[in-house]
N, C-alpha and C positions, 0 to 999 in steps of 0.2 A: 443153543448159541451158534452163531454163524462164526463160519472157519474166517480167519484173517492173519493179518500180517504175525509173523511168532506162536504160529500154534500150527500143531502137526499138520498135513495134507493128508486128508483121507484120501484111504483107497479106493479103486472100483472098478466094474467092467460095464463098458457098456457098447451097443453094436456100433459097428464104424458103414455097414450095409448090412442087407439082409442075409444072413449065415456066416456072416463075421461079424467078433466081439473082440474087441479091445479090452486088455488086461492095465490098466494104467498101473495097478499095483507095481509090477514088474519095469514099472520104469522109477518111479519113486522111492528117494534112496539111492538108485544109483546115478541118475541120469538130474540134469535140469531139466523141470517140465514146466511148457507154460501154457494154462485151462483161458482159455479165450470162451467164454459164453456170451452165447448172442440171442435178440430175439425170438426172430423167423426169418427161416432163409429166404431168397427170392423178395428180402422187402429191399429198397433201394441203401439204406445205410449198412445195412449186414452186407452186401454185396459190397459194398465199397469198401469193409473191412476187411474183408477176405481178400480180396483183390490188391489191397494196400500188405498185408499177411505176405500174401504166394508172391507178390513183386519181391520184396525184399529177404525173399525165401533163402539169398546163399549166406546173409549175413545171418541169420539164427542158426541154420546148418552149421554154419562157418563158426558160431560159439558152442557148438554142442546141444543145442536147444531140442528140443522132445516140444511140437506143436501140437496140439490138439484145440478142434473148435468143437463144442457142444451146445446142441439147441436143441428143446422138446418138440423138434419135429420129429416124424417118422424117419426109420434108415431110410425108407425109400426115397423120402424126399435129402435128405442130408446128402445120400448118396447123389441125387442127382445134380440138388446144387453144389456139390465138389466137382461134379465133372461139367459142368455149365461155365464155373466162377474159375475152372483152370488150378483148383486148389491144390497145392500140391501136400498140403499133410492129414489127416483122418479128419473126420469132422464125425462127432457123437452124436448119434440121438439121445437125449434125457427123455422119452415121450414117459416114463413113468413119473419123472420130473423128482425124484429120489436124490441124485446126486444135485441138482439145482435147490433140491430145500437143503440136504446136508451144507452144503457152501452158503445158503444164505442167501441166495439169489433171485429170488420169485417174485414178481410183482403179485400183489392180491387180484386186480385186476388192469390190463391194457388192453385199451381202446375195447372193451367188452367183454375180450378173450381171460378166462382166467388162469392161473400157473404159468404163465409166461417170461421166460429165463431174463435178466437182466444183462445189460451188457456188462461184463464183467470182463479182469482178468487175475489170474494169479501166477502169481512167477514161484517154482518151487527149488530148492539148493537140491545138493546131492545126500543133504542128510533128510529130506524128506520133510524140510520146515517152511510155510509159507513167509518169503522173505520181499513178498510185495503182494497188495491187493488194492485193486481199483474197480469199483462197483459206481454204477451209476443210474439214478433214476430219471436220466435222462435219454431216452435212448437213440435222440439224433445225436449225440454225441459221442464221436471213437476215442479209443485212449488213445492217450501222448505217447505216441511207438517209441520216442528219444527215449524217456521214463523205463517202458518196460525192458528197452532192449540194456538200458543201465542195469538193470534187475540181474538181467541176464548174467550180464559181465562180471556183475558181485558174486553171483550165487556160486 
């Protein structure tokens, strides 16, 4: 069953670059987290979400928000489109695509490519509950930032 709105937030670690891993565990529970899965980096709409993300990057700061972007590309590539796109918070590789099947996210196949992360997001409280999710199989389409950043302010 795919994680959603009122069922726990799984745990995980996954690289944020090469010989760095990200413990999300250790944020979940105490912290607000919000899991932004996207595509593929470098495609024009994931660039435009990240860029919409890092703009408005002091108002999440500014609520306590824990950012994370995850896509089954490589760290190497994650890493590089974070430093490309200006990103200011981790962006995950899924290349095992593990944490993208636990949430429920995987298209069967896009545009050819198979296991391919949905644009998703999930906004998590301080008790570790997912208390927003927004999944789409539509992947020119970003979420409504007004929406998640409400997420936010509740959780």
């Amino acid at each position: 069953m795919p994680i959603r709105t009122g069922d726990p937030a799984a745990t995980f670690s996954l690289p944020a670059k090469p010989g760095e891993v990200v413990d999300i565990g250790q944020y979940i529970g105490q912290d607000v987290v919000v899991l932004v899965f996207f595509p593929l980096a470098f495609s024009s709409v994931c660039a435009a979400e990240m860029r919409t993300l890092g703009e408005s990057w002091g108002r999440w700061s500014g609520m306590g928000a824990r950012v994370f972007g995850i896509s089954v590309d490589s760290p190497f590539v994650t890493e590089r489109f974070r430093q490309v796109e200006n990103v200011p918070f981790p962006l995950l590789s899924d290349f095992n695509r593990e944490v993208s099947s636990l949430y429920g996210v995987l298209y069967e196949e896009y545009f050819g490519l198979k296991g391919v992360a949905k644009r998703s997001v999930f906004v998590v409280d301080r008790n570790g509950t997912v208390v927003y999710d927004w999944v789409t199989d539509d992947s020119d389409l970003e979420p409504i930032y007004e929406d998640v950043e409400a997420a936010v302010r509740s959780a």
